[in-house]
VEXFI-186269 format. One record per residue (C-alpha): residue number from 0; x, y, z; residue in three letters; chain. Coordinates in Angstrom, 2 decimals. Example, Ala and Ser with C-alpha at 12.3 -4.5 7.8 and 13.67 -1.06 7.14 Angstrom:
REM residues 2
[0, [12.30, -4.50, 7.80], 'ALA', 'A'],
[1, [13.67, -1.06, 7.14], 'SER', 'A'],
REM end
This chain:
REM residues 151
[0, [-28.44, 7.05, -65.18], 'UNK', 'A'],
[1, [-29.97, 9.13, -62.29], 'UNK', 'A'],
[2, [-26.60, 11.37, -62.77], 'UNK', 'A'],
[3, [-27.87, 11.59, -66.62], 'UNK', 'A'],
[4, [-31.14, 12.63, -65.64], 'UNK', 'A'],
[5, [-30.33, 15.34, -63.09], 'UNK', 'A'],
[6, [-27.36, 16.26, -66.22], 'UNK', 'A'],
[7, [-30.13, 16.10, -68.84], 'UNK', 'A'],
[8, [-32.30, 18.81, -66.25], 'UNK', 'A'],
[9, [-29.33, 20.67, -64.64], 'UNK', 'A'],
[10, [-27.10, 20.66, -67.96], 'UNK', 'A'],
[11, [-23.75, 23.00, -67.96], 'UNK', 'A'],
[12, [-23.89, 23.45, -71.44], 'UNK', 'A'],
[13, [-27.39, 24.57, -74.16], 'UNK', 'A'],
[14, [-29.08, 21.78, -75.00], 'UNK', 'A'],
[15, [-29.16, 20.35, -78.39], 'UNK', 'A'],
[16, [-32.32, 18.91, -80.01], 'UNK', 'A'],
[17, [-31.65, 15.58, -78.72], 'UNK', 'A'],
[18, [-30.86, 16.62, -75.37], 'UNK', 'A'],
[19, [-34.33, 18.23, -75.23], 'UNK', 'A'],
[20, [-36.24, 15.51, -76.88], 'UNK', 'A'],
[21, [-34.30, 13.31, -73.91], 'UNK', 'A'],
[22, [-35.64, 15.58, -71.08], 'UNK', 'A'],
[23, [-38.81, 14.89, -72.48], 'UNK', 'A'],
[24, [-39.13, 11.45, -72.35], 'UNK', 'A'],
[25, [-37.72, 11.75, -69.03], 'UNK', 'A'],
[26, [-39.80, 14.17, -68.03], 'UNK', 'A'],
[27, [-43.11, 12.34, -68.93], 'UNK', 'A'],
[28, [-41.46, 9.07, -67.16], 'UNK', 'A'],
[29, [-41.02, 10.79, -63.88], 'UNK', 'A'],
[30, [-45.32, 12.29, -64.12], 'UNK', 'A'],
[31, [-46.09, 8.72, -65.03], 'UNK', 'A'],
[32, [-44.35, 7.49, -62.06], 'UNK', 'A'],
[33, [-45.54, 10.16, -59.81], 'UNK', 'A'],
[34, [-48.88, 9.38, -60.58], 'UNK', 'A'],
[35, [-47.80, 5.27, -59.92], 'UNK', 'A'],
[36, [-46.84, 6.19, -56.44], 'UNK', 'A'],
[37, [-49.34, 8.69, -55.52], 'UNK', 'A'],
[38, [-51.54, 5.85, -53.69], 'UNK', 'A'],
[39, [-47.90, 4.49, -51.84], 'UNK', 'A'],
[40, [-48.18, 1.23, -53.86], 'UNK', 'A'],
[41, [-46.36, 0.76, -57.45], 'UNK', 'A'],
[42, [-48.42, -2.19, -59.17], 'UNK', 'A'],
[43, [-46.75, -3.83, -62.18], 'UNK', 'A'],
[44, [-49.41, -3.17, -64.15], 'UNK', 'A'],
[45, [-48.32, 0.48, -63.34], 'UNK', 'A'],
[46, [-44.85, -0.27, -64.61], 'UNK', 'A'],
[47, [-46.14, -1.96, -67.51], 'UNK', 'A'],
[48, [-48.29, 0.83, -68.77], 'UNK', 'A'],
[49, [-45.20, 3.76, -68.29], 'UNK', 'A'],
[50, [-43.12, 1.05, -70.31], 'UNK', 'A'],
[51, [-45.41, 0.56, -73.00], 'UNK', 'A'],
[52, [-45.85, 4.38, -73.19], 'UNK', 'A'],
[53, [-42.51, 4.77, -73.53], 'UNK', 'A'],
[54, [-41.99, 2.41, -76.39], 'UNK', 'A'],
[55, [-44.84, 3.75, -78.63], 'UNK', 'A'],
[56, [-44.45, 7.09, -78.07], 'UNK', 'A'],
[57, [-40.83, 7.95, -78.13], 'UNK', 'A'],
[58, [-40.18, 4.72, -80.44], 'UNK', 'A'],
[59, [-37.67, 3.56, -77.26], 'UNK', 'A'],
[60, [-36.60, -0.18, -77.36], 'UNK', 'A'],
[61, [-37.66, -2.47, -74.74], 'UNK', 'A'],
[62, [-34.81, -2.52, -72.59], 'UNK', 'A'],
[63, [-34.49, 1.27, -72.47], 'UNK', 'A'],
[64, [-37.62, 1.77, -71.48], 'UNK', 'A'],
[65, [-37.33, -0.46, -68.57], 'UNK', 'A'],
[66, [-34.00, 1.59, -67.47], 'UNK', 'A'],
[67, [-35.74, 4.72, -67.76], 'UNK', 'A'],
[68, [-38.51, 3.45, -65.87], 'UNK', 'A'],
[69, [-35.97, 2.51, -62.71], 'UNK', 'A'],
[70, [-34.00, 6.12, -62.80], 'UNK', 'A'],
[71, [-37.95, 7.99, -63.25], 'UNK', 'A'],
[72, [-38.35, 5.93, -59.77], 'UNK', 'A'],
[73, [-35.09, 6.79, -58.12], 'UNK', 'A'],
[74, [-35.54, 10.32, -59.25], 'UNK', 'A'],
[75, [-39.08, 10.60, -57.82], 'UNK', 'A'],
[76, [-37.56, 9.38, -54.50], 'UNK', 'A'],
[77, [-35.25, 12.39, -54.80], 'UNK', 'A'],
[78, [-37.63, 14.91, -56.40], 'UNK', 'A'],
[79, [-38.63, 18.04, -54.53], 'UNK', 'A'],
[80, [-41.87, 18.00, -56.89], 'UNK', 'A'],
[81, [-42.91, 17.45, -60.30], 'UNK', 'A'],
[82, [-42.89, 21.55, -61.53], 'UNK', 'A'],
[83, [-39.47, 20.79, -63.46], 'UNK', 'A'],
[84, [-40.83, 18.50, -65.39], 'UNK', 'A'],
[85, [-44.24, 19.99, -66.38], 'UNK', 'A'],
[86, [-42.35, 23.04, -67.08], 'UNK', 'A'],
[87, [-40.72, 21.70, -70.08], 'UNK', 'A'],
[88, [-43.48, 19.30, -71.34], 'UNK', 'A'],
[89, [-44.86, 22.83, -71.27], 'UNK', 'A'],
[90, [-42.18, 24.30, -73.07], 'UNK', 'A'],
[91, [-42.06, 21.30, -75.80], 'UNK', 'A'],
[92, [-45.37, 20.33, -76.52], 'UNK', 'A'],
[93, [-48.33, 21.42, -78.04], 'UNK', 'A'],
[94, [-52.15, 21.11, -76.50], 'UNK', 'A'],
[95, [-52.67, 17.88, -78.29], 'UNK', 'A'],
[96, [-49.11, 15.75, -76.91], 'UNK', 'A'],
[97, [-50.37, 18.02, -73.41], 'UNK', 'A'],
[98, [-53.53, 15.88, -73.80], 'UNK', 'A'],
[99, [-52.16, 12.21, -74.61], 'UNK', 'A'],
[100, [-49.38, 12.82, -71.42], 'UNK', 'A'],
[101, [-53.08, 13.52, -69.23], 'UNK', 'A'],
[102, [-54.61, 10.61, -70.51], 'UNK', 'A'],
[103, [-51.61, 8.15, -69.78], 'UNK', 'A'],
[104, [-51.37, 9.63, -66.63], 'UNK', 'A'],
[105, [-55.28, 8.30, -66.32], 'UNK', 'A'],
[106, [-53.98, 4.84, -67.86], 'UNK', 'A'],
[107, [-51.57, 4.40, -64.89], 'UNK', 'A'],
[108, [-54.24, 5.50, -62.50], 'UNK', 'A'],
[109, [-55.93, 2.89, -63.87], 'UNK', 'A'],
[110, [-53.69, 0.30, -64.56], 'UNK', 'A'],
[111, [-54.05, -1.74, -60.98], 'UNK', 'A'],
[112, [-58.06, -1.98, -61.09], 'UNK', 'A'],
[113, [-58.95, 1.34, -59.96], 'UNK', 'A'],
[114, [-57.72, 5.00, -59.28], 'UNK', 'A'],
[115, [-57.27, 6.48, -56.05], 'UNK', 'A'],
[116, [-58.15, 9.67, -55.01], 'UNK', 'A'],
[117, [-54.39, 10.36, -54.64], 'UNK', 'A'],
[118, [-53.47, 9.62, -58.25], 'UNK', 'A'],
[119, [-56.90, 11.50, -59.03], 'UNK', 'A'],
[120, [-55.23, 14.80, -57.33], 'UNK', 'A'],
[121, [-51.64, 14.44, -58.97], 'UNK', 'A'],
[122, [-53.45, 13.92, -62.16], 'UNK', 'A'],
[123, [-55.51, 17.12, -61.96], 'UNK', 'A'],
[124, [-52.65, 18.86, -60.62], 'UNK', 'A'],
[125, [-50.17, 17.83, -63.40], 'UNK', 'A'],
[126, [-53.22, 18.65, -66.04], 'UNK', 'A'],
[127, [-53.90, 22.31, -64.71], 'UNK', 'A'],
[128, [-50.05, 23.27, -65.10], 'UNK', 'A'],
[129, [-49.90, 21.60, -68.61], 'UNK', 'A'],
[130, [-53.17, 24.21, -69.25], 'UNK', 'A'],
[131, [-54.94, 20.86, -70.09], 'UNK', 'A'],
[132, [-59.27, 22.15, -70.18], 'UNK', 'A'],
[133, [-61.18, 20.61, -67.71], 'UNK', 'A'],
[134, [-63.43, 18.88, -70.26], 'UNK', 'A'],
[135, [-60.17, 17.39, -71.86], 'UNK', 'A'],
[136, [-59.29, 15.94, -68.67], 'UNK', 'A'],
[137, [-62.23, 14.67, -68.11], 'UNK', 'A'],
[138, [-62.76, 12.86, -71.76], 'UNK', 'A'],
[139, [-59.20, 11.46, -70.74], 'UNK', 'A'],
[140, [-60.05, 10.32, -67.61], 'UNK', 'A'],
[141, [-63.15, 8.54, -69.31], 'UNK', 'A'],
[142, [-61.17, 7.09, -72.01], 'UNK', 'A'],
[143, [-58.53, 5.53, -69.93], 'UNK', 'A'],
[144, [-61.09, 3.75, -67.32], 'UNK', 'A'],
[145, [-63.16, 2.44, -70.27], 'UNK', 'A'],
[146, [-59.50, 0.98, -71.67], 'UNK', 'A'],
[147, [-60.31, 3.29, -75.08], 'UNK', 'A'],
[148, [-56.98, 2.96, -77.13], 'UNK', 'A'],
[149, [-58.21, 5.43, -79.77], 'UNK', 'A'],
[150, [-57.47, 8.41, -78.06], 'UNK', 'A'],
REM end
């Protein structure tokens, strides 16, 4: 799958609608995985959130998400950086999707009993290039560490 996902980002033909919904989901995988390995220790309660995400959100099935998850990890390893991905997420969705992908980023932060200050920067990186307002980062940020499902 790691050949699909540099295909789905690198394609050498347009993309069709389900192409682009496809780099989506992959694209939000690989943030939420950047943001799992940000503090150099992926927690399963880090994998379990990005799964979860990915089976509510993009109505995946359970053993798709889990694949995804593994090729987001292998294609972190070989990322030069996440500006790709935030470029289409950009491209693709509006302020209030732009918001939800902040706040799971927060959830995954979260996830393993605590941020750390490394997640904390990827997060406000990723946020700033998705044009996500400081004070919606912030209500994200508080949402996810007080486990507020709501949203």
């Amino acid at each position: 799958m790691l050949k699909t996902l540099q295909t789905l980002f690198f394609p050498d033909q347009p993309a069709t609608e389900k192409t682009l919904e496809s780099r989506v989901e992959a694209a939000v995988a690989i943030l939420l995985m950047e943001v799992a390995r940000a503090d150099f220790d992926v927690a399963e309660e880090e994998l379990e959130v990005i799964r979860r995400t990915l089976i509510r959100d993009f109505a995946m099935e359970e053993a798709a998400a889990a694949d995804l998850v593994r090729h987001a990890a292998a294609e972190v390893d070989d990322s030069t950086g996440f500006f790709p991905f935030v470029r289409l997420l950009n491209e693709r969705l509006d302020a209030e999707q732009k918001r939800q992908v902040v706040e799971t980023l927060w959830r995954v932060a979260y996830a393993d009993a605590g941020k750390h200050h490394l997640e904390e920067s990827i997060i406000r990186q990723i946020a700033d290039l998705l044009y996500v307002p400081h004070s919606e980062f912030i209500r994200a940020r508080l949402r996810a560490e007080n486990g507020d499902q709501s949203g």
